[in-house]
N, CA, C and O atoms as a GROMACS GRO file, in nm:
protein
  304
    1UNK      N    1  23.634   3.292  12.144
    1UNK     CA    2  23.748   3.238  12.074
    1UNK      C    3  23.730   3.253  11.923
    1UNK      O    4  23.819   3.299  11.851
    2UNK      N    5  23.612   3.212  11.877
    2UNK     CA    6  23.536   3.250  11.726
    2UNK      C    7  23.580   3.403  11.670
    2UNK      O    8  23.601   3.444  11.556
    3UNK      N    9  23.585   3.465  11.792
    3UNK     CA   10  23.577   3.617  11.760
    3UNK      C   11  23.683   3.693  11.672
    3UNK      O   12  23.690   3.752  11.564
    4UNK      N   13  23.807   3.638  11.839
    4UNK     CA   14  23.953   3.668  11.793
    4UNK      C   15  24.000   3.624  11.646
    4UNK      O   16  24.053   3.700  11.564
    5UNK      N   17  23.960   3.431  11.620
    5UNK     CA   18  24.036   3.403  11.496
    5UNK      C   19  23.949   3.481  11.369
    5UNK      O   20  23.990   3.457  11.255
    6UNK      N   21  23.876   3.536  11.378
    6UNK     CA   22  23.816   3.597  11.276
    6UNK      C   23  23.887   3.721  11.250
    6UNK      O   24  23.950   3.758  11.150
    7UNK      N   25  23.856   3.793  11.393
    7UNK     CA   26  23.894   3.934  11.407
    7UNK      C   27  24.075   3.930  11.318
    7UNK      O   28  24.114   4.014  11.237
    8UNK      N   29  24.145   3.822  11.362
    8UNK     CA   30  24.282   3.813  11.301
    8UNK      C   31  24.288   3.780  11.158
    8UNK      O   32  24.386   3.810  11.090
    9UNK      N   33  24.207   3.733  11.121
    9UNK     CA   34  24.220   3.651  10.978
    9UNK      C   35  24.176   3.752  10.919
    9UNK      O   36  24.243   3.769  10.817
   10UNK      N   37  24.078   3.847  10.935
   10UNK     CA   38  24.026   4.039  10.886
   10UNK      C   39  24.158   4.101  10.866
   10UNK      O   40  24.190   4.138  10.753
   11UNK      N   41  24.244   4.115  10.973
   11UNK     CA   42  24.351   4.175  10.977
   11UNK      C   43  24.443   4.115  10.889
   11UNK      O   44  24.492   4.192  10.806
   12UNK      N   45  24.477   4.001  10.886
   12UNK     CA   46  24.579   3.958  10.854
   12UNK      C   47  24.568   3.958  10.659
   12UNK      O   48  24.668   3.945  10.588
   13UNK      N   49  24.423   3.976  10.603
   13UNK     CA   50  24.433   3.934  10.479
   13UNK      C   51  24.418   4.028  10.404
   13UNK      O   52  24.368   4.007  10.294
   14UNK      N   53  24.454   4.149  10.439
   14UNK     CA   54  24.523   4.254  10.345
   14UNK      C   55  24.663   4.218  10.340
   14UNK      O   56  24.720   4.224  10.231
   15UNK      N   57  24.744   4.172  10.471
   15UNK     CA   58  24.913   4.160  10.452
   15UNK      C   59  24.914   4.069  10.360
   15UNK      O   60  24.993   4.077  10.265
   16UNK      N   61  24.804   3.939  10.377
   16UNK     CA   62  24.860   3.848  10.282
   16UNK      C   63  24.842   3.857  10.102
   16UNK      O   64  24.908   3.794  10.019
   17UNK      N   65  24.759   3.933  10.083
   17UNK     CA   66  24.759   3.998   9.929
   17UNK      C   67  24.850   4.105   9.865
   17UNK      O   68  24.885   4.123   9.748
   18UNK      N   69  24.885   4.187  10.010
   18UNK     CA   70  24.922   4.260   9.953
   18UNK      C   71  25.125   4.173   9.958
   18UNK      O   72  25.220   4.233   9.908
   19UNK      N   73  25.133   4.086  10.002
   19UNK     CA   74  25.258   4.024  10.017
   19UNK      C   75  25.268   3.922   9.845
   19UNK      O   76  25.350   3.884   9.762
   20UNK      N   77  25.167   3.920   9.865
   20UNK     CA   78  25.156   3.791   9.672
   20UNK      C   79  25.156   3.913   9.581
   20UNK      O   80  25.247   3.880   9.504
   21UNK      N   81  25.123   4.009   9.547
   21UNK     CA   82  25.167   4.116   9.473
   21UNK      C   83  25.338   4.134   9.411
   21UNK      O   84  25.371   4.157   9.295
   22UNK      N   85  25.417   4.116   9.517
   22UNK     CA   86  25.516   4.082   9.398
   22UNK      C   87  25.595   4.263   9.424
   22UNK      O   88  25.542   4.373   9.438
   23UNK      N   89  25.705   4.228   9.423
   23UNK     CA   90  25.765   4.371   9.324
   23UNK      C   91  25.826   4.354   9.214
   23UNK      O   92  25.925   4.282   9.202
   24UNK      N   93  25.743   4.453   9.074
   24UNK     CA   94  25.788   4.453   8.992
   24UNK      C   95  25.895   4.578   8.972
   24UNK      O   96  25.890   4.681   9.038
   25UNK      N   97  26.012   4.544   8.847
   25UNK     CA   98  26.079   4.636   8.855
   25UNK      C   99  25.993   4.766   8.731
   25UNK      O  100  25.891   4.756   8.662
   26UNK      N  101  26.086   4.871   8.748
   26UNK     CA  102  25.979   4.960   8.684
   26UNK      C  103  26.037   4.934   8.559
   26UNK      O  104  26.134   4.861   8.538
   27UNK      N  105  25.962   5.007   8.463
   27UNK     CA  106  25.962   4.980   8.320
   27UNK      C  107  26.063   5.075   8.303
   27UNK      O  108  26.073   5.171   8.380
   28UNK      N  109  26.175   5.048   8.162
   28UNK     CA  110  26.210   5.221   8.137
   28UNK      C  111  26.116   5.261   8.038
   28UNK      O  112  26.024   5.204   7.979
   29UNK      N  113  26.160   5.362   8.036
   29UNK     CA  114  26.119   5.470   7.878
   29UNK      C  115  26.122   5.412   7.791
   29UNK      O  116  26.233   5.378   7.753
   30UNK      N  117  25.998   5.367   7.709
   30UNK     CA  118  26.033   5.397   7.562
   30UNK      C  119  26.106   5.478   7.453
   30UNK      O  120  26.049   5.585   7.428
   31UNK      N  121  26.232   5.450   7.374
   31UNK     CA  122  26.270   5.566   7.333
   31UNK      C  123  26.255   5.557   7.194
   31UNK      O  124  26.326   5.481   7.129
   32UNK      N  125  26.144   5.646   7.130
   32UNK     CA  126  26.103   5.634   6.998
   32UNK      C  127  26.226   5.710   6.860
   32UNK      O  128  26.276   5.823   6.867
   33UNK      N  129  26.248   5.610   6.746
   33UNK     CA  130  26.287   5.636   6.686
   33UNK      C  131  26.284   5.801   6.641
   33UNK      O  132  26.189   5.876   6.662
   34UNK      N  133  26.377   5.830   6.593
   34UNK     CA  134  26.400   5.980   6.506
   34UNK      C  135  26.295   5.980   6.414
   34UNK      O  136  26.279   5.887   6.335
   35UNK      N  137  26.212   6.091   6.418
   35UNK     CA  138  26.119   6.135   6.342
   35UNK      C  139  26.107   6.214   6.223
   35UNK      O  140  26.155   6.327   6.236
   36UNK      N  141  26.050   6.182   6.090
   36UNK     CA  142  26.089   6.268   5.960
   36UNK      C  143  26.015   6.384   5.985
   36UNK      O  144  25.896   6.364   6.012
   37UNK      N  145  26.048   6.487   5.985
   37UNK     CA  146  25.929   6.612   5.995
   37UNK      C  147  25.953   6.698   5.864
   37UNK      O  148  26.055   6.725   5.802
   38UNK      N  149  25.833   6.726   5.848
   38UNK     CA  150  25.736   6.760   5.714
   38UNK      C  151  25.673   6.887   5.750
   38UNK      O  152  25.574   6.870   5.822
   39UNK      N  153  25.704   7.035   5.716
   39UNK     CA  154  25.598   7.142   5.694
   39UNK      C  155  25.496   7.140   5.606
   39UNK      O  156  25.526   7.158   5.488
   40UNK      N  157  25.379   7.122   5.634
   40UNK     CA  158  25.279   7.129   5.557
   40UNK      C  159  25.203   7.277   5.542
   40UNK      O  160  25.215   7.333   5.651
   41UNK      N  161  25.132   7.357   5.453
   41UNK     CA  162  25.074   7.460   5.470
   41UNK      C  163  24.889   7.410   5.448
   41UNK      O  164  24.821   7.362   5.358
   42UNK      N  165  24.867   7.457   5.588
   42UNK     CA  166  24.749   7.436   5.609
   42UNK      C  167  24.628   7.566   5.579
   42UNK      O  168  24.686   7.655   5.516
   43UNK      N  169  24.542   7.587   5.594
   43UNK     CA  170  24.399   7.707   5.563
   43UNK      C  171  24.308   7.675   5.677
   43UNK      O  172  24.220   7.591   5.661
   44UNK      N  173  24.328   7.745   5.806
   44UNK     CA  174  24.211   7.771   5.901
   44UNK      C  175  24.099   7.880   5.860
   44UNK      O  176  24.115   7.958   5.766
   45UNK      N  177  24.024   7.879   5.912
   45UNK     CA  178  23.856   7.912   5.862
   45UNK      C  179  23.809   7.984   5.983
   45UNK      O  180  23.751   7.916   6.068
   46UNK      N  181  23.825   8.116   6.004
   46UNK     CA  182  23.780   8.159   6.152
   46UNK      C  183  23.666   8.235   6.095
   46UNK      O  184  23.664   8.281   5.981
   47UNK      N  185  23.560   8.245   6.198
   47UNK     CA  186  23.453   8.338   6.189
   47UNK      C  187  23.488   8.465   6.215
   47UNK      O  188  23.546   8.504   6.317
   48UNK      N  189  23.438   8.560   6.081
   48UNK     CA  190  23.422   8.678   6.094
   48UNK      C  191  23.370   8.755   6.242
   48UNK      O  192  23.260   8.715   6.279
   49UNK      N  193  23.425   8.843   6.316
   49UNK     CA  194  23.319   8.838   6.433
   49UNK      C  195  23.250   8.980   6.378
   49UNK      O  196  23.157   9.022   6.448
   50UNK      N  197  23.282   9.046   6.276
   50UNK     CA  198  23.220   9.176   6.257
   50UNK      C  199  23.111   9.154   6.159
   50UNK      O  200  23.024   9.238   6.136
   51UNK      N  201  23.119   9.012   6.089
   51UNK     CA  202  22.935   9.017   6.016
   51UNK      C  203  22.877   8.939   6.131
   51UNK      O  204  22.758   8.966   6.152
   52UNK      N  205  22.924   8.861   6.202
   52UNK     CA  206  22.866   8.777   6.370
   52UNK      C  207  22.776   8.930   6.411
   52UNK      O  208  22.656   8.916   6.436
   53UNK      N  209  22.825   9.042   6.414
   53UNK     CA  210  22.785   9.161   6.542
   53UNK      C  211  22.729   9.217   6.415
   53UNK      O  212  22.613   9.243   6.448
   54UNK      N  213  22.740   9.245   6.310
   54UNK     CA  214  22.649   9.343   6.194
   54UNK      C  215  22.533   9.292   6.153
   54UNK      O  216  22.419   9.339   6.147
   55UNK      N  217  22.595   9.156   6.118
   55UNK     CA  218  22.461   9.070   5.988
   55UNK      C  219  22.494   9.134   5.885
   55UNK      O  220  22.410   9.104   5.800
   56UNK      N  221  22.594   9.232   5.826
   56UNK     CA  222  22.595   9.250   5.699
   56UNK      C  223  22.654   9.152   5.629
   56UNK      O  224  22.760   9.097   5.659
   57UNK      N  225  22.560   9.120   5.505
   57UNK     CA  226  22.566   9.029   5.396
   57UNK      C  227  22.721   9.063   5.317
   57UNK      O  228  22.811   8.978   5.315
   58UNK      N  229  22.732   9.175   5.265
   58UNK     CA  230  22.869   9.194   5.215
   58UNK      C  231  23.013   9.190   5.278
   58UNK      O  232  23.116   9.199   5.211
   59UNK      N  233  23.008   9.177   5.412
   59UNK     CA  234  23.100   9.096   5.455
   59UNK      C  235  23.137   8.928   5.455
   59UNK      O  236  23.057   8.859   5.517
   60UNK      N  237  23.234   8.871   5.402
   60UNK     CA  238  23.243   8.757   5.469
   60UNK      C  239  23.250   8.689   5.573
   60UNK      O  240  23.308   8.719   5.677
   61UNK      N  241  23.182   8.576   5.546
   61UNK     CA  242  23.097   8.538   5.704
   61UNK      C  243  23.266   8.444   5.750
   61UNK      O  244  23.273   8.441   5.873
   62UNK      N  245  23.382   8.381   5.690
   62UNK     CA  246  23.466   8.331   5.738
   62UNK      C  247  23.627   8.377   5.680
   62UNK      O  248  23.670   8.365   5.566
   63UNK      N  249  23.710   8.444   5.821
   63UNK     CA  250  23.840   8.482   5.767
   63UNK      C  251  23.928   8.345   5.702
   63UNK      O  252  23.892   8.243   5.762
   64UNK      N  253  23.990   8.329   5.639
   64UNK     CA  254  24.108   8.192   5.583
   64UNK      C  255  24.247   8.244   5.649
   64UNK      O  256  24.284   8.360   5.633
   65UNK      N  257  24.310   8.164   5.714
   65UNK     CA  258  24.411   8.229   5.772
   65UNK      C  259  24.506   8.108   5.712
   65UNK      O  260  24.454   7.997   5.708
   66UNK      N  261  24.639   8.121   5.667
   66UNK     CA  262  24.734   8.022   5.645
   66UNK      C  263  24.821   8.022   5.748
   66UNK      O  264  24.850   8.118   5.819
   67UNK      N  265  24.885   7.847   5.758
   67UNK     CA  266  24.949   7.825   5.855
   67UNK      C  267  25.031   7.755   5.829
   67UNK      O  268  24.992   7.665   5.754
   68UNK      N  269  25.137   7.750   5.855
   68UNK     CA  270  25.255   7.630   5.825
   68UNK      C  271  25.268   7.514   5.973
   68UNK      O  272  25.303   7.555   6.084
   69UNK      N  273  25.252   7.450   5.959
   69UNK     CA  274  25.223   7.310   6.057
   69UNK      C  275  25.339   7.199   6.059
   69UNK      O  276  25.374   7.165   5.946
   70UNK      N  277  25.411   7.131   6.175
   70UNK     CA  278  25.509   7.013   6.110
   70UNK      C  279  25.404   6.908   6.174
   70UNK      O  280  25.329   6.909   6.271
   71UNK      N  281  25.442   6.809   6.059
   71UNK     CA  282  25.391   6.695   6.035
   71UNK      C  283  25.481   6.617   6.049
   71UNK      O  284  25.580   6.619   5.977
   72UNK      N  285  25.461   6.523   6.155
   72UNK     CA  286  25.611   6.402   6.197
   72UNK      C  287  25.548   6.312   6.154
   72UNK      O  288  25.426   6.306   6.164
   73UNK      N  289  25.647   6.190   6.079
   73UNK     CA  290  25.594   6.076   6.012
   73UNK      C  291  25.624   5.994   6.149
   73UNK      O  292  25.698   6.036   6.239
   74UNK      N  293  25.555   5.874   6.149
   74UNK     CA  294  25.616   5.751   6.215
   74UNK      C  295  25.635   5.781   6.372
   74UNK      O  296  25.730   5.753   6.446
   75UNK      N  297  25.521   5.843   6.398
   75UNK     CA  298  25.570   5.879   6.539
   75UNK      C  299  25.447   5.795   6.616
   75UNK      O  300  25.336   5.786   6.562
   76UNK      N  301  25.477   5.731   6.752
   76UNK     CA  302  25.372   5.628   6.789
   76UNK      C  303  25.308   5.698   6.920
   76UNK      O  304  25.217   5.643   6.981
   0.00000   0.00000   0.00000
């Protein structure tokens, strides 16, 4: 008799947690304000790969590459 009310009360106490859980409703979207955007000009720095494979000294060891980038203010 020990067995059964155990064996049931095992069973039964996932339904009962998962019944106190609740349904929540879903959230909406956040909808973030309009954003100011800003071109900035940026200078990337890539490695030469032809003094990488030479070792010659009179090459520069890093290309500068310019880039224009937008920059959004106020964005979360």
């Amino acid at each position: 008799m020990k067995k059964i009310i155990v064996f049931l009360f095992i069973c039964l106490l996932p339904v009962i947690f998962t019944g106190c859980t609740g349904n929540k409703p879903a959230e909406e979207p956040s909808v973030n304000p309009p954003t100011e955007e800003n071109q900035v000009e940026v200078t990337l720095y890539y490695p030469n790969e032809e003094f990488i494979k030479t070792g010659n000294e009179k090459l520069d060891q890093l290309i500068p590459v310019k880039k224009l980038i937008t920059v959004k203010e106020n964005q979360t």
